[in-house]
RODOFI-575713 format. One record per residue: y, z, x negated of N, C-alpha, C in turn. Coordinates in pm, whole numbers, padded with zeros to 5 digits, always signed. Example, Ala and Ser with C-alpha at 12.3 -4.5 7.8 and 13.67 -1.06 7.14 Angstrom:
<rs>
-00569+00780-01319-00450+00780-01230-00330+00780-01320
-00225+00708-01285-00106+00714-01367+00003+00787-01290
</rs>
This chain:
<rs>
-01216+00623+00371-01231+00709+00487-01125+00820+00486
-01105+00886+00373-01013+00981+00370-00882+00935+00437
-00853+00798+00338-00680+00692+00392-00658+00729+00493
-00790+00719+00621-00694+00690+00743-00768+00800+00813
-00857+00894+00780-00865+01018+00829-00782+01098+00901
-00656+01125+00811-00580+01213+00918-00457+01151+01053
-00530+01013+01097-00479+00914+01188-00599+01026+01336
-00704+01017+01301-00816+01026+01378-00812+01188+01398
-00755+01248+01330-00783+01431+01320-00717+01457+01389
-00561+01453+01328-00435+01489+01401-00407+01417+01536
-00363+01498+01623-00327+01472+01804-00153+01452+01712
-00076+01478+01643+00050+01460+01608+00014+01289+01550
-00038+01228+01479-00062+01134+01393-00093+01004+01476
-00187+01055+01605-00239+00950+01675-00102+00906+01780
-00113+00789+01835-00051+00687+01911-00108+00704+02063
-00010+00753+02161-00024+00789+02270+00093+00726+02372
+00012+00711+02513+00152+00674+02587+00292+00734+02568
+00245+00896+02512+00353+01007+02527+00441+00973+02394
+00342+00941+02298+00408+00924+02170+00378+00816+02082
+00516+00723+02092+00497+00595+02027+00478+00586+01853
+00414+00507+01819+00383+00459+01637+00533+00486+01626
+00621+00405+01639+00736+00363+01616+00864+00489+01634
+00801+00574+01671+00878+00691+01675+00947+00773+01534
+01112+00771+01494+01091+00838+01376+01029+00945+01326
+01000+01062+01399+00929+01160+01402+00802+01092+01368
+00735+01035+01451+00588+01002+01423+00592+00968+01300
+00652+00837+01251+00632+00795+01103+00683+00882+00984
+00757+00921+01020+00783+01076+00940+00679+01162+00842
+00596+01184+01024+00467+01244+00996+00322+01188+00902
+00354+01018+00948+00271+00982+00937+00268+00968+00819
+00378+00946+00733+00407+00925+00597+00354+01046+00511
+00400+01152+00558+00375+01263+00507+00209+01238+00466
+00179+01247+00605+00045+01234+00579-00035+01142+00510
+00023+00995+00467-00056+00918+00377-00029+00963+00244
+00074+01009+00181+00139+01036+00046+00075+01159-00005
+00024+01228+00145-00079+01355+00059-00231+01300+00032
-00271+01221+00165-00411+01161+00120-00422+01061+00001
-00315+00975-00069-00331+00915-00175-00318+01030-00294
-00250+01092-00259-00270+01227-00387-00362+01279-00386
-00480+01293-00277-00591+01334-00288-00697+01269-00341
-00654+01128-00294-00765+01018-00329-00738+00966-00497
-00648+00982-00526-00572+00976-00630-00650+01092-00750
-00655+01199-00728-00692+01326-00753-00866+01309-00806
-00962+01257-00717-01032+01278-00666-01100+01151-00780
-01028+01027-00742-01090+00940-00827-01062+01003-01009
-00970+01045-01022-00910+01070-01204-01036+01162-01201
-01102+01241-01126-01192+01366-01154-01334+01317-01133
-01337+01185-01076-01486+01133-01110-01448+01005-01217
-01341+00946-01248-01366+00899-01394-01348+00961-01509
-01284+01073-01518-01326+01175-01632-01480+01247-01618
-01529+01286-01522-01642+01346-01510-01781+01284-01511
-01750+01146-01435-01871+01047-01440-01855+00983-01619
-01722+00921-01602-01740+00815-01692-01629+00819-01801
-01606+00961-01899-01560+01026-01965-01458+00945-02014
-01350+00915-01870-01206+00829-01899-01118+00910-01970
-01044+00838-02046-00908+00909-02138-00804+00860-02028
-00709+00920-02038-00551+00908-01972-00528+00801-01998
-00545+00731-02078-00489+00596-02116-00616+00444-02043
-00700+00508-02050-00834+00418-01979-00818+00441-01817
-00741+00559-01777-00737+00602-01610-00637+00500-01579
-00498+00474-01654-00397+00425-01616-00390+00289-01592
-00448+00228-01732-00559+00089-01759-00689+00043-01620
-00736+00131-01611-00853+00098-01473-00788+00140-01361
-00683+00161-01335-00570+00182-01190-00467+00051-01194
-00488-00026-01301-00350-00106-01319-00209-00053-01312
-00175+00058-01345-00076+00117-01398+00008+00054-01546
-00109+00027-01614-00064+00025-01749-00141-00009-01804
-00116-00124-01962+00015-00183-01965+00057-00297-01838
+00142-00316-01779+00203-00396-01726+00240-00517-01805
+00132-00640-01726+00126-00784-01757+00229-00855-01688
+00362-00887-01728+00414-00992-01616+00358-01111-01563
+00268-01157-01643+00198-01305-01585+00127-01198-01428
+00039-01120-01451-00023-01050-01354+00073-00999-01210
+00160-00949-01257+00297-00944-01164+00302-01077-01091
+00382-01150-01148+00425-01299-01104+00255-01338-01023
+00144-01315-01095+00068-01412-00978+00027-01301-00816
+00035-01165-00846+00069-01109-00768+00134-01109-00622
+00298-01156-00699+00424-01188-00584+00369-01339-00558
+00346-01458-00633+00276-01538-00554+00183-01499-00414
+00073-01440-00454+00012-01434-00363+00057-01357-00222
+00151-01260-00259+00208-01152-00143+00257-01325-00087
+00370-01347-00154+00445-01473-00074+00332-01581-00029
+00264-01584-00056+00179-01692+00015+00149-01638+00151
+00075-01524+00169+00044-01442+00237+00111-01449+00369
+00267-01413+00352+00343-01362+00417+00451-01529+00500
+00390-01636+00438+00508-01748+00416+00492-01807+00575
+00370-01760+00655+00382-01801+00832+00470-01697+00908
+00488-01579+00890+00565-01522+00963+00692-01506+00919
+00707-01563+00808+00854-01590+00700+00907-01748+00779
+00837-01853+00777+00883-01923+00858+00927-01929+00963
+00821-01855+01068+00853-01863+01201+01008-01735+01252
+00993-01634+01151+01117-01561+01184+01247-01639+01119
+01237-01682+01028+01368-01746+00943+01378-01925+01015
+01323-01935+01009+01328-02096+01091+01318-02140+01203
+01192-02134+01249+01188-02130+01381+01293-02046+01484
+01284-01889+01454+01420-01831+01513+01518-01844+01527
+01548-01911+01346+01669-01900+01350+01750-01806+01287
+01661-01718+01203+01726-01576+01147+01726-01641+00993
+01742-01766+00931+01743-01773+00787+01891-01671+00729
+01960-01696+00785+02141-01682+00723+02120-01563+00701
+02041-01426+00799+02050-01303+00797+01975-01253+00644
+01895-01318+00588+01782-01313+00433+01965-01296+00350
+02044-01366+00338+02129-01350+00254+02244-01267+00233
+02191-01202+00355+02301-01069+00349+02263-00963+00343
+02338-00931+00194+02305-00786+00165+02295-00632+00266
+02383-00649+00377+02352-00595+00479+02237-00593+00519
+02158-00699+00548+02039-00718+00630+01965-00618+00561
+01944-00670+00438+01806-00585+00353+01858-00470+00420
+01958-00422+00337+01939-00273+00339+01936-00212+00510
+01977-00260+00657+01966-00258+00739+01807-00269+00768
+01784-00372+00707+01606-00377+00728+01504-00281+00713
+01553-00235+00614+01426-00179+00523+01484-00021+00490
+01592+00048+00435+01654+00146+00382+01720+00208+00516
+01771+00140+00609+01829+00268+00733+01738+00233+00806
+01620+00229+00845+01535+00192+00963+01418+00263+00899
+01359+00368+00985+01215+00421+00960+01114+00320+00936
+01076+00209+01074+00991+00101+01068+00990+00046+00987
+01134-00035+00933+01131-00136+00786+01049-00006+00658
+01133+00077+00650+01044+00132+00545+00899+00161+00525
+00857+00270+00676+00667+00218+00687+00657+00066+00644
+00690-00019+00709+00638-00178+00700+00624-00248+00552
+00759-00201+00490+00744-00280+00415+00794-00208+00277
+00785-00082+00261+00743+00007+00140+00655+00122+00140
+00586+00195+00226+00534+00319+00248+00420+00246+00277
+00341+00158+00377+00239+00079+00424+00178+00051+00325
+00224-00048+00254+00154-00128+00131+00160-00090+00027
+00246+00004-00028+00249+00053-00172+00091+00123-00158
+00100+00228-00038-00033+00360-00040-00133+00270+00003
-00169+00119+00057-00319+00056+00063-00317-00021-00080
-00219-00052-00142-00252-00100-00256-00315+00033-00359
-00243+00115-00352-00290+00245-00445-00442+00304-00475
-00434+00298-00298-00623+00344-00235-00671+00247-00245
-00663+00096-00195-00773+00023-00168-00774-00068-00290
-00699-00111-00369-00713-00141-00483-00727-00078-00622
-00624+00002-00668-00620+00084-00782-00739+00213-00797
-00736+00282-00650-00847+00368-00695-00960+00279-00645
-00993+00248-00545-01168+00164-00536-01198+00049-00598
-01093-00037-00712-01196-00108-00769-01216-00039-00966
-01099+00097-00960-01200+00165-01056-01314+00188-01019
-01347+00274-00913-01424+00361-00917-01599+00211-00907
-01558+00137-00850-01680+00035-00842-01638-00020-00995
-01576-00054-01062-01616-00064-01207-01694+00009-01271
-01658+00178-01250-01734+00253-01309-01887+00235-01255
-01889+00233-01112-02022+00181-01055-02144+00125-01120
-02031-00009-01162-02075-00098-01201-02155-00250-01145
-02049-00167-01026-02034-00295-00911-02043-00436-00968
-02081-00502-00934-02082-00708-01005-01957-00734-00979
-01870-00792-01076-01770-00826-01058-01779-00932-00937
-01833-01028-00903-01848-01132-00816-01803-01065-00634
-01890-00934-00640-01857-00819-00526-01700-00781-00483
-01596-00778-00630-01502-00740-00611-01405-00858-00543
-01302-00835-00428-01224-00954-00417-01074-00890-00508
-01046-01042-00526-00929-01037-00615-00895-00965-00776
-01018-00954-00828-01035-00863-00946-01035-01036-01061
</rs>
Protein backbone atom coordinates (compact mmCIF):
# COMPACT_ATOMS: atom_id res chain seq x y z
CA UNK A 1 0.00 0.00 0.00
CA UNK A 2 2.67 2.39 0.85
CA UNK A 3 4.50 1.37 -3.03
CA UNK A 4 1.91 3.01 -4.77
CA UNK A 5 0.50 5.43 -2.21
CA UNK A 6 2.08 8.44 -3.29
CA UNK A 7 0.53 7.71 -7.08
CA UNK A 8 -3.04 8.32 -5.31
CA UNK A 9 -1.93 11.40 -2.82
CA UNK A 10 0.00 13.50 -5.06
CA UNK A 11 -2.12 15.70 -7.91
CA UNK A 12 1.88 15.99 -9.31
CA UNK A 13 2.24 11.95 -9.43
CA UNK A 14 -1.20 11.21 -10.87
CA UNK A 15 -1.86 10.93 -14.80
CA UNK A 16 -4.09 13.57 -16.23
CA UNK A 17 -5.23 14.82 -19.63
CA UNK A 18 -3.02 17.91 -18.61
CA UNK A 19 -0.21 15.72 -17.60
CA UNK A 20 1.04 12.71 -19.35
CA UNK A 21 2.84 9.33 -17.43
CA UNK A 22 5.34 9.72 -20.08
CA UNK A 23 6.29 13.14 -19.33
CA UNK A 24 10.07 13.62 -18.25
CA UNK A 25 9.13 15.74 -15.47
CA UNK A 26 6.42 13.36 -14.40
CA UNK A 27 8.74 10.32 -14.24
CA UNK A 28 11.28 12.31 -12.68
CA UNK A 29 8.87 12.80 -10.02
CA UNK A 30 7.61 9.73 -10.04
CA UNK A 31 10.90 8.11 -9.47
CA UNK A 32 11.70 10.26 -6.81
CA UNK A 33 8.86 9.20 -5.31
CA UNK A 34 9.22 5.34 -5.50
CA UNK A 35 13.06 5.38 -4.30
CA UNK A 36 11.81 7.21 -1.14
CA UNK A 37 8.84 4.77 -0.53
CA UNK A 38 11.20 1.66 -0.95
CA UNK A 39 13.48 3.34 1.60
CA UNK A 40 10.67 3.53 3.71
CA UNK A 41 9.38 0.19 3.14
CA UNK A 42 12.81 -0.91 3.25
CA UNK A 43 13.24 0.86 6.69
CA UNK A 44 10.20 -0.31 8.07
CA UNK A 45 10.54 -4.01 7.27
CA UNK A 46 14.61 -4.14 8.87
CA UNK A 47 12.63 -2.55 12.10
CA UNK A 48 10.01 -5.24 12.33
CA UNK A 49 12.58 -8.06 11.67
CA UNK A 50 14.86 -6.86 14.27
CA UNK A 51 11.99 -6.03 16.62
CA UNK A 52 9.55 -8.90 15.91
CA UNK A 53 11.97 -11.50 15.03
CA UNK A 54 15.41 -10.50 16.57
CA UNK A 55 17.18 -10.49 12.87
CA UNK A 56 21.05 -9.94 12.72
CA UNK A 57 22.36 -7.88 9.65
CA UNK A 58 23.45 -10.85 8.16
CA UNK A 59 19.87 -12.83 8.55
CA UNK A 60 18.14 -9.23 7.12
CA UNK A 61 20.36 -9.46 4.00
CA UNK A 62 19.85 -13.41 3.76
CA UNK A 63 15.78 -13.01 4.17
CA UNK A 64 15.85 -9.96 1.44
CA UNK A 65 17.97 -12.10 -0.96
CA UNK A 66 20.70 -9.72 -0.93
CA UNK A 67 23.15 -12.11 0.26
CA UNK A 68 24.99 -14.54 -0.34
CA UNK A 69 24.37 -14.41 -4.00
CA UNK A 70 23.60 -17.93 -5.65
CA UNK A 71 24.37 -17.88 -9.39
CA UNK A 72 22.28 -21.01 -10.07
CA UNK A 73 19.41 -18.64 -8.37
CA UNK A 74 20.42 -15.73 -10.73
CA UNK A 75 20.47 -17.82 -13.92
CA UNK A 76 16.96 -19.39 -13.02
CA UNK A 77 15.84 -15.95 -12.32
CA UNK A 78 16.91 -14.43 -15.94
CA UNK A 79 15.26 -17.60 -17.24
CA UNK A 80 12.20 -16.79 -15.98
CA UNK A 81 12.34 -12.78 -16.66
CA UNK A 82 13.13 -14.16 -20.39
CA UNK A 83 10.39 -16.43 -20.48
CA UNK A 84 8.17 -13.84 -19.32
CA UNK A 85 9.07 -11.26 -21.63
CA UNK A 86 9.78 -13.76 -24.92
CA UNK A 87 5.91 -12.63 -26.61
CA UNK A 88 6.58 -9.11 -26.78
CA UNK A 89 10.37 -9.89 -27.61
CA UNK A 90 9.07 -11.69 -30.57
CA UNK A 91 6.51 -9.66 -31.80
CA UNK A 92 8.82 -6.38 -31.57
CA UNK A 93 12.07 -8.12 -32.98
CA UNK A 94 10.33 -10.36 -35.55
CA UNK A 95 7.27 -9.72 -36.38
CA UNK A 96 8.30 -5.87 -36.74
CA UNK A 97 11.11 -6.32 -37.86
CA UNK A 98 13.32 -4.51 -35.25
CA UNK A 99 15.75 -7.76 -34.66
CA UNK A 100 19.09 -5.92 -36.26
CA UNK A 101 18.37 -2.86 -33.84
CA UNK A 102 19.06 -5.65 -30.36
CA UNK A 103 22.70 -5.57 -31.81
CA UNK A 104 23.56 -2.26 -31.70
CA UNK A 105 25.21 -0.88 -29.11
CA UNK A 106 23.55 2.34 -29.90
CA UNK A 107 20.15 0.97 -29.46
CA UNK A 108 20.64 -0.14 -25.81
CA UNK A 109 22.02 2.76 -24.71
CA UNK A 110 19.41 4.91 -26.86
CA UNK A 111 16.83 2.62 -25.27
CA UNK A 112 17.26 2.57 -21.93
CA UNK A 113 20.22 5.30 -20.70
CA UNK A 114 19.10 8.60 -22.87
CA UNK A 115 15.34 8.05 -22.68
CA UNK A 116 13.39 8.73 -19.33
CA UNK A 117 10.68 5.89 -20.39
CA UNK A 118 13.39 3.13 -21.20
CA UNK A 119 14.80 3.80 -17.83
CA UNK A 120 11.26 3.82 -15.72
CA UNK A 121 10.51 0.62 -17.94
CA UNK A 122 13.14 -1.20 -17.73
CA UNK A 123 15.41 -0.24 -14.61
CA UNK A 124 13.56 2.03 -12.03
CA UNK A 125 9.97 -0.09 -12.52
CA UNK A 126 11.21 -3.46 -11.70
CA UNK A 127 14.22 -3.14 -9.66
CA UNK A 128 11.68 -1.06 -6.78
CA UNK A 129 8.60 -4.01 -7.33
CA UNK A 130 11.14 -6.56 -7.02
CA UNK A 131 12.62 -4.86 -3.77
CA UNK A 132 8.92 -4.23 -2.20
CA UNK A 133 7.03 -7.01 -3.51
CA UNK A 134 9.49 -9.63 -3.23
CA UNK A 135 12.51 -8.94 -0.93
CA UNK A 136 10.64 -7.07 1.70
CA UNK A 137 7.04 -9.08 1.67
CA UNK A 138 8.18 -12.48 1.45
CA UNK A 139 10.50 -11.70 4.56
CA UNK A 140 8.17 -10.26 6.39
CA UNK A 141 5.48 -13.42 5.67
CA UNK A 142 8.39 -15.74 6.57
CA UNK A 143 8.66 -14.12 9.71
CA UNK A 144 4.77 -14.50 9.76
CA UNK A 145 5.11 -17.62 9.19
CA UNK A 146 3.12 -17.65 6.28
CA UNK A 147 2.97 -21.58 4.62
CA UNK A 148 5.38 -21.66 2.26
CA UNK A 149 2.77 -23.22 -0.30
CA UNK A 150 1.02 -19.34 0.10
CA UNK A 151 4.19 -17.86 -1.20
CA UNK A 152 4.51 -17.64 -5.19
CA UNK A 153 7.87 -18.20 -6.49
CA UNK A 154 9.68 -18.79 -3.10
Amino acid sequence: MLYIAPFYLSKTLRSTPLSNRNDPVVIKARARAVGLTCLACAAISILVLVNKGGSTPYQILRSFGLYPVHIVDVLRCLLLVAILFVGPLFEFGIVEGNWRRWFSPRYAKEAVWDDWQGLRNIVIGPASEELVFRSLAISLFLLAKVHKLLLPFY
